[in-house]
C-alpha positions as CSV (number, residue, x, y, z in Angstrom):
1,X,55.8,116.7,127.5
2,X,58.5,120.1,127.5
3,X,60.9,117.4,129.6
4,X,60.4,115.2,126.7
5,X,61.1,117.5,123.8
6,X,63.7,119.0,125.3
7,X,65.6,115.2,125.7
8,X,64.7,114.3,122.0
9,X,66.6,117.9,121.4
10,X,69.4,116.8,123.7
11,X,69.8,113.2,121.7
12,X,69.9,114.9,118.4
13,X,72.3,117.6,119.5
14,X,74.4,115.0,120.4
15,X,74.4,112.9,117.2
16,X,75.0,116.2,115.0
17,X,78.1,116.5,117.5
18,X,79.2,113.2,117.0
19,X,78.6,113.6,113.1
20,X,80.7,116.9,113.4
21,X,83.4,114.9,115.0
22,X,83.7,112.2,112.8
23,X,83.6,114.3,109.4
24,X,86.2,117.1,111.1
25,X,88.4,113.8,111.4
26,X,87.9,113.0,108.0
27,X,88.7,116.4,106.8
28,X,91.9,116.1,108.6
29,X,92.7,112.8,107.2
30,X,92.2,114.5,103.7
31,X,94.4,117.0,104.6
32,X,97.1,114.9,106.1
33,X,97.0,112.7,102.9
34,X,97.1,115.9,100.7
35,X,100.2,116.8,102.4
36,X,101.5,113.4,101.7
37,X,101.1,113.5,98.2
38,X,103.0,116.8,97.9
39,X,105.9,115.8,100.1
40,X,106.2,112.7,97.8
41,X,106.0,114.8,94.8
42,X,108.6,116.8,96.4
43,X,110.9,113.7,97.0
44,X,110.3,112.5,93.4
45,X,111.2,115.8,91.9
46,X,114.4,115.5,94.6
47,X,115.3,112.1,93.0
48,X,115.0,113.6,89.4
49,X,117.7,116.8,90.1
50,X,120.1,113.9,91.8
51,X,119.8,112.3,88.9
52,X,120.2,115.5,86.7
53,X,122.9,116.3,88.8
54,X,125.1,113.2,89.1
55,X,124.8,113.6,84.9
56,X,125.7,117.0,84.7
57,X,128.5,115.9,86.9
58,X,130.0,113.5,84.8
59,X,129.5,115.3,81.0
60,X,131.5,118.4,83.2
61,X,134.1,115.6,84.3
62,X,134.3,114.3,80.9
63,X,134.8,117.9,79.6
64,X,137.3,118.7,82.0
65,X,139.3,115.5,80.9
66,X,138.9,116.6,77.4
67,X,140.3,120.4,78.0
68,X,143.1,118.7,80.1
69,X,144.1,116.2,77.0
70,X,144.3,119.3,74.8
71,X,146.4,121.1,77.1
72,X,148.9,118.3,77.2
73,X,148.8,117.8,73.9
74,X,150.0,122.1,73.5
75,X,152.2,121.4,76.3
76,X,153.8,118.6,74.3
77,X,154.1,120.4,71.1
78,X,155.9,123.5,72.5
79,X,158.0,121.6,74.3
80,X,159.3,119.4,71.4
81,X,159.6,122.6,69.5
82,X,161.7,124.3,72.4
83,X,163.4,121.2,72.3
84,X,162.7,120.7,76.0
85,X,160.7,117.6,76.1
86,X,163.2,115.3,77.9
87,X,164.1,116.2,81.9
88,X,162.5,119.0,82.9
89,X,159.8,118.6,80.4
90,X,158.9,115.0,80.6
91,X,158.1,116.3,84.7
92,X,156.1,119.1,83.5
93,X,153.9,117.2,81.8
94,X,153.5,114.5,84.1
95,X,152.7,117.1,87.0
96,X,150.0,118.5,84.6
97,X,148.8,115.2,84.0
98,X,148.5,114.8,88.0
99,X,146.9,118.0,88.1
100,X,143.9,117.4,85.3
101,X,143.2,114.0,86.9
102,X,142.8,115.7,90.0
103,X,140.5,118.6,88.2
104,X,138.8,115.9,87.0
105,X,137.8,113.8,90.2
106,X,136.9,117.1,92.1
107,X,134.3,117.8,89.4
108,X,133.4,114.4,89.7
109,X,133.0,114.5,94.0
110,X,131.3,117.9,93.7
111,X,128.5,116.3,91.6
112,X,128.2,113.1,94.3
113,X,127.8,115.5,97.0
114,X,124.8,117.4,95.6
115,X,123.4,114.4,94.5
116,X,123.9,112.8,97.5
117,X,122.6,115.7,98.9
118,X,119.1,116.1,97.0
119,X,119.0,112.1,97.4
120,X,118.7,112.6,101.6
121,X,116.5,115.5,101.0
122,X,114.3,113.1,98.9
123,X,114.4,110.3,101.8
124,X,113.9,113.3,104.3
125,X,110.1,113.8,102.2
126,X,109.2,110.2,101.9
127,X,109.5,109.4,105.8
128,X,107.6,113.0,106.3
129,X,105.1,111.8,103.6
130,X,104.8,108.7,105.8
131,X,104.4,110.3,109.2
132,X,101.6,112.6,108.0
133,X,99.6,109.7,106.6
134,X,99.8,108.2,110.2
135,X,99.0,111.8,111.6
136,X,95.6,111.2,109.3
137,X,94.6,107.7,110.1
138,X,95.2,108.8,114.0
139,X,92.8,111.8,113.8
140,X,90.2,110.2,111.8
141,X,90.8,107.2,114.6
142,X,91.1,110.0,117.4
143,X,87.5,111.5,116.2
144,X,85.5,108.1,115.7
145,X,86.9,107.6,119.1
146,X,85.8,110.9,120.7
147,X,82.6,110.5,119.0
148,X,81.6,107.2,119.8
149,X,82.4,108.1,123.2
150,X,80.7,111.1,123.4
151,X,78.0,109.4,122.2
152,X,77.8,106.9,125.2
153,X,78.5,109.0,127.8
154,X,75.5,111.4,126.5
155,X,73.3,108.5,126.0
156,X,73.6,107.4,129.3
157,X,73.0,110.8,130.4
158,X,69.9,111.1,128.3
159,X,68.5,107.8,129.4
160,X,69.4,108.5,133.0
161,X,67.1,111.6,132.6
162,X,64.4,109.7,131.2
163,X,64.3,107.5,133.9
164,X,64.2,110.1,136.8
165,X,61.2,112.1,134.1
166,X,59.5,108.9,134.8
167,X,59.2,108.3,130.3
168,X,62.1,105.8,130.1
């Protein structure tokens, strides 16, 4: 009868094992899917301050176009006044003109590049996002595995034992 109990014992020790394994992979699929969900936020938030970016890019291009116009338009004015604005004067403004345009597209590039920038760093958190939702579904997989197997090879042990205590 003490070989008995003590089998009935074994069987349950091994479902509560088995029931341990199979929630501990659940918990780690709820983890793994929590730590999805922040990485995507992350990458949403990444997508919103390329977008914030790539605007504050162009209103400081715009500006820049705008301070570069009313430079020209000083430049202009003195040099009629110095009565200056042929020859040398017509160059001067033309290389000014060169140079705000320039101003202007480096604003411009510097914005792209930390858009661009935050954009990849978005992407970078999505296929993270991704790979720790497969992480999950493999663990919870991994533990149904390991339990149903664990399982099976203790039932057989069990039932081998019952059949050698003569009660199987």
């Amino acid at each position: 009868m003490a070989d008995y109990a003590l089998q009935i014992v074994q069987v349950v020790a091994y479902a509560v094992t088995a029931t341990a394994a199979v929630r501990s992979a659940q918990a780690e699929e709820v983890n793994a899917n929590a730590q999805a969900d922040a990485l995507e936020y992350n990458a949403k938030a990444m997508e919103n301050q390329a977008q914030t970016a790539q605007a504050q890019a162009n209103a400081a291009e715009e500006l820049q176009r705008r301070r570069a116009r009313q430079q020209e338009g000083s430049l202009r004015a003195a040099l009629n006044q110095t009565g200056t604005a042929g020859g040398t004067g017509i160059g001067v403004l033309e290389q000014s003109s060169v140079n705000a345009e320039l101003d202007a597209l480096n604003v411009r590039y510097e914005g792209q590049i930390k858009a661009t920038a935050l954009e990849d760093e978005a992407k970078l958190n999505r296929y993270e996002a991704k790979a720790e939702r497969q992480r999950g579904k493999d663990a919870k997989r991994g533990g149904y595995l390991s339990a149903v197997g664990g399982l099976l090879a203790n039932t057989n042990a069990v039932a081998d034992s019952f059949r050698t205590s003569g009660k199987g």
